[in-house]
C-alpha positions as CSV (number, residue, x, y, z in Angstrom):
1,X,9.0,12.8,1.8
2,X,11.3,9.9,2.6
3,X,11.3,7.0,5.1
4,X,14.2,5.8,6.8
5,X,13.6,2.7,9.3
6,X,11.3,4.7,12.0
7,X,12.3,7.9,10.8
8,X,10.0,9.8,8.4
9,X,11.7,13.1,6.8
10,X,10.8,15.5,4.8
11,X,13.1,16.9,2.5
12,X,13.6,20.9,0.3
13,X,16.1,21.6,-1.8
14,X,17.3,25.4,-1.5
15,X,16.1,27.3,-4.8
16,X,18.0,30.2,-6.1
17,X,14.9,31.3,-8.5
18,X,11.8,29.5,-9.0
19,X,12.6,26.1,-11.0
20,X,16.6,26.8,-10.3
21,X,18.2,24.7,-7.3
22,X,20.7,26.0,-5.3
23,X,24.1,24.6,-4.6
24,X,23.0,24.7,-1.1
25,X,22.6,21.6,1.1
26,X,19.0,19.8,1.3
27,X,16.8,21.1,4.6
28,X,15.9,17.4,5.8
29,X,13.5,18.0,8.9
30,X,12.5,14.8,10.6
31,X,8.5,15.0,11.3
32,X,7.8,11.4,12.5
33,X,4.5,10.8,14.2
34,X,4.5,9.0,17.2
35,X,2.6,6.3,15.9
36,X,4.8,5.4,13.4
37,X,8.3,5.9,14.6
38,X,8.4,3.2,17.8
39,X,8.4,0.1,16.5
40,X,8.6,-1.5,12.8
41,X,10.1,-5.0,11.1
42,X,8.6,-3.1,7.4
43,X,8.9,0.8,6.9
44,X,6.9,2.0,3.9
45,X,5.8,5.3,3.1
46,X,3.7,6.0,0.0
47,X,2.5,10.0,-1.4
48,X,-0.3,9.9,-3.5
49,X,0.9,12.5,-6.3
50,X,-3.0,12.9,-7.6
51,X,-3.7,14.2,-3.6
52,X,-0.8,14.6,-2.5
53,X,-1.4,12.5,0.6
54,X,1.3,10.7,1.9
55,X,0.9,7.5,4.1
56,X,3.5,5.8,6.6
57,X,2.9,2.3,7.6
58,X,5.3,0.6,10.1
59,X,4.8,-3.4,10.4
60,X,4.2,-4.8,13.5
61,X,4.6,-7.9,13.7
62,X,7.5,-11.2,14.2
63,X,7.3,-13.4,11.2
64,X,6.5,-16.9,13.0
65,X,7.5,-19.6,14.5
66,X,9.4,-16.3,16.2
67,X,6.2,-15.9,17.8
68,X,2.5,-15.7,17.7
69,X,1.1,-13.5,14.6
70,X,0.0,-10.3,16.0
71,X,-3.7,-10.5,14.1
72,X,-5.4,-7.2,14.1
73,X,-2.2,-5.7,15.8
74,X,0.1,-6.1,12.8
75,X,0.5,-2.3,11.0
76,X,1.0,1.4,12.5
77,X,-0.4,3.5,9.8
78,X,-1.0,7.7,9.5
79,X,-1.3,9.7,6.9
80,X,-0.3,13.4,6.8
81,X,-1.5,16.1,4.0
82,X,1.1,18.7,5.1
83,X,4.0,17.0,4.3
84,X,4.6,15.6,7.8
85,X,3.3,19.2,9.5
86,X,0.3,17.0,11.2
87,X,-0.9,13.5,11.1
88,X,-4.1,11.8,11.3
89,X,-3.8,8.1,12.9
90,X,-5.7,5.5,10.4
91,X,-6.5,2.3,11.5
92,X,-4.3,0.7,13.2
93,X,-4.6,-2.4,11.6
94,X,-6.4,-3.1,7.9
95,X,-8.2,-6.3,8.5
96,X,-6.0,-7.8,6.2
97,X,-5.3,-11.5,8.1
98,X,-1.7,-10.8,7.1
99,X,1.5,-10.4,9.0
100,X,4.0,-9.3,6.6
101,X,5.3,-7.2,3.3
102,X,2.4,-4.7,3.3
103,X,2.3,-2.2,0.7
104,X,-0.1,0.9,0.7
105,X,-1.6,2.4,-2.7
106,X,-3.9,4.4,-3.7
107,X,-5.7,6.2,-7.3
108,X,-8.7,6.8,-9.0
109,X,-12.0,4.2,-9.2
110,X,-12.6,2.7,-12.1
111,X,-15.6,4.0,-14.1
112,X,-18.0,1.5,-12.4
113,X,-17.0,2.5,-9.2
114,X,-16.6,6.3,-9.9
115,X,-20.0,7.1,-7.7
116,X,-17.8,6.1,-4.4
117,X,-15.5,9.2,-5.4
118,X,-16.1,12.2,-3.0
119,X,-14.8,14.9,-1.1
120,X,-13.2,13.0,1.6
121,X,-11.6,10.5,0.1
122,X,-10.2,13.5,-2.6
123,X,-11.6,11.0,-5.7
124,X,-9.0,8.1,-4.9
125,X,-9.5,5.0,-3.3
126,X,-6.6,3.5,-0.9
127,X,-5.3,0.2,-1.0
128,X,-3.5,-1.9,1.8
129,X,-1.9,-5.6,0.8
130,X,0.2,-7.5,2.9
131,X,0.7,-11.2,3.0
132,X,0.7,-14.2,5.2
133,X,3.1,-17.1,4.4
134,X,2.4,-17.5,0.6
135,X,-1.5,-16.1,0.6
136,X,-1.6,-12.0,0.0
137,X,-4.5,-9.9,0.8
138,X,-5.8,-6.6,-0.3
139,X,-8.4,-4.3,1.8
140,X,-9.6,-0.8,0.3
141,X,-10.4,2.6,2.2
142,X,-13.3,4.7,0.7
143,X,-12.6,7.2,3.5
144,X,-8.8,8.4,2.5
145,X,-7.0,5.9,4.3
146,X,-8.8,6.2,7.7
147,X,-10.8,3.0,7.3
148,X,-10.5,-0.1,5.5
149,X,-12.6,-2.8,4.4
150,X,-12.3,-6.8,4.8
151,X,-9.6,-7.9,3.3
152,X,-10.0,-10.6,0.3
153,X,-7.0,-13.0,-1.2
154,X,-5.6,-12.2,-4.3
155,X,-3.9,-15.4,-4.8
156,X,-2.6,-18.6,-3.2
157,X,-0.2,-20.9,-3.5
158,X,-2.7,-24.0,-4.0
159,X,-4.7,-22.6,-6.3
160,X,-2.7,-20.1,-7.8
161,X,0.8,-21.2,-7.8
162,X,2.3,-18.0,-6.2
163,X,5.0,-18.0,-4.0
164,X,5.7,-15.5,-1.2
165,X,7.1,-11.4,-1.3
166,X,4.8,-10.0,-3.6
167,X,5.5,-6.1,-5.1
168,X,4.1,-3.2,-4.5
169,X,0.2,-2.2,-5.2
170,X,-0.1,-0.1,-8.2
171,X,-3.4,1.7,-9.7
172,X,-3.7,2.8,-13.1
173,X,-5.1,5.8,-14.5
174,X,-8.4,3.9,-15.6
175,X,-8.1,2.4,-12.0
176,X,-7.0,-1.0,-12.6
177,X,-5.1,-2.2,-9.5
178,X,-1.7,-4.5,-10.1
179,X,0.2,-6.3,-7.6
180,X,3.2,-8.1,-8.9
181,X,4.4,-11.5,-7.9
182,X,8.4,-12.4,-8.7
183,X,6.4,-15.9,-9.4
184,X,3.5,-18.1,-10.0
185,X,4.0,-22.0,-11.0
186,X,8.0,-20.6,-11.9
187,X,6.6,-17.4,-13.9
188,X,6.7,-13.9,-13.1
189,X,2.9,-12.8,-12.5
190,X,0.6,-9.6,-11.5
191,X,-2.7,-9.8,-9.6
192,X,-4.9,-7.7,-11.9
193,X,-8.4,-6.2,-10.6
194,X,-10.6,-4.2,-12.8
195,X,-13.0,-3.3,-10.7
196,X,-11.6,-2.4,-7.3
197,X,-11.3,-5.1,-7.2
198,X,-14.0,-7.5,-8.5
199,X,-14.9,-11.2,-8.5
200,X,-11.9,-13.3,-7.9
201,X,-10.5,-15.1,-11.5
202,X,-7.5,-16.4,-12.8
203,X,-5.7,-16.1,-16.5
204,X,-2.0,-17.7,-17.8
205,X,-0.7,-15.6,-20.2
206,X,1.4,-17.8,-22.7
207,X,4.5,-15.1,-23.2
208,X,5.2,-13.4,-20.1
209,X,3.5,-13.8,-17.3
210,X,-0.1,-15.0,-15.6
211,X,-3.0,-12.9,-14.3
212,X,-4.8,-13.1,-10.9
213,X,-7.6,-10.8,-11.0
214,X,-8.1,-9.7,-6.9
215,X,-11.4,-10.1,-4.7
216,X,-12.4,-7.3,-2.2
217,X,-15.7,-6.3,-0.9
């Protein structure tokens, strides 16, 4: 699956045996939902490779003073487990407070979470951060990606020393969740939550980088 501005296509490469790719030029088949393929100022599009769910958000928003942030109006998600075949609209906006750079992630809960895993949500939880100005947020979805939760800071710049255009949300094996930051107080950083996510802290590592442990309900 790839994105391309509103555009979300899904490519196959020609096999001449199982395992052996053809010569042959890639089939790409545009299957953009409608949702997602009017309007955007972010594409992103994220597959789950434990599910194999794969997620299209489309921002909508103007960054200000442009004009008036777009609260509870500002993302066009769906997610499709067909590789674009169908879609199921999620919500159309994670109450995140956040009007730009969102980034959508998902994997398994950590061991003190692991009695929210379940059929629906295929075992992995789904995580939407955006941010607005130099404050990011992060919801999570225990429903697959339909629903979200309040959203909850991960860092700020008073506090926190974090500047603005934060990386992509990462979850690791043992369901950690990461989000990188290209700086905090000058150094480059990662919002770390262990428990998806937990209490709100804040660590400064003395060789490479400083640790802002994420808050969500």
């Amino acid at each position: 699956m790839y994105i391309a501005g509103l555009q979300t296509l899904r490519v196959s490469f020609p096999e001449e045996a199982p395992g052996v790719l053809s010569s042959c030029p890639a089939n790409w088949q545009d299957v953009s939902y409608i949702w997602t393929k009017t309007k955007s100022l972010d594409p992103i599009l994220f597959t789950d490779q434990r599910t194999g769910r794969t997620f299209v958000s489309q921002l909508d928003s103007v960054v200000p003073p442009a004009s008036p942030v777009l609260i509870g109006l500002n993302s066009f998600m769906a997610y499709s487990d067909d590789d674009g075949a169908t879609w199921t609209p999620a919500q159309i906006n994670p109450p995140d407070a956040s009007y730009d750079h969102q980034t959508v992630g998902a994997g398994p809960y950590p061991a003190s979470l692991s009695a929210l895993s379940n059929s629906v949500n295929k075992g992995d939880a789904v995580y939407y951060c955006a941010q607005a100005g130099v404050t990011a947020f992060c919801s999570r979805s225990d429903d697959g990606g339909l629903n979200f939760g309040r959203a909850m800071p991960i860092y700020n710049s008073a506090t926190d020393g974090c500047g603005g255009i934060h990386g992509h949300v990462k979850v690791a094996p043992d369901g950690t969740v990461y989000v990188p930051n290209r700086g905090c107080n000058s150094v480059q950083s990662v919002a770390v939550s262990e428990k998806c996510p937990g209490t709100a802290r804040f660590e400064r590592s003395a060789n490479v980088d400083c640790k802002c442990a994420a808050g969500n309900s």
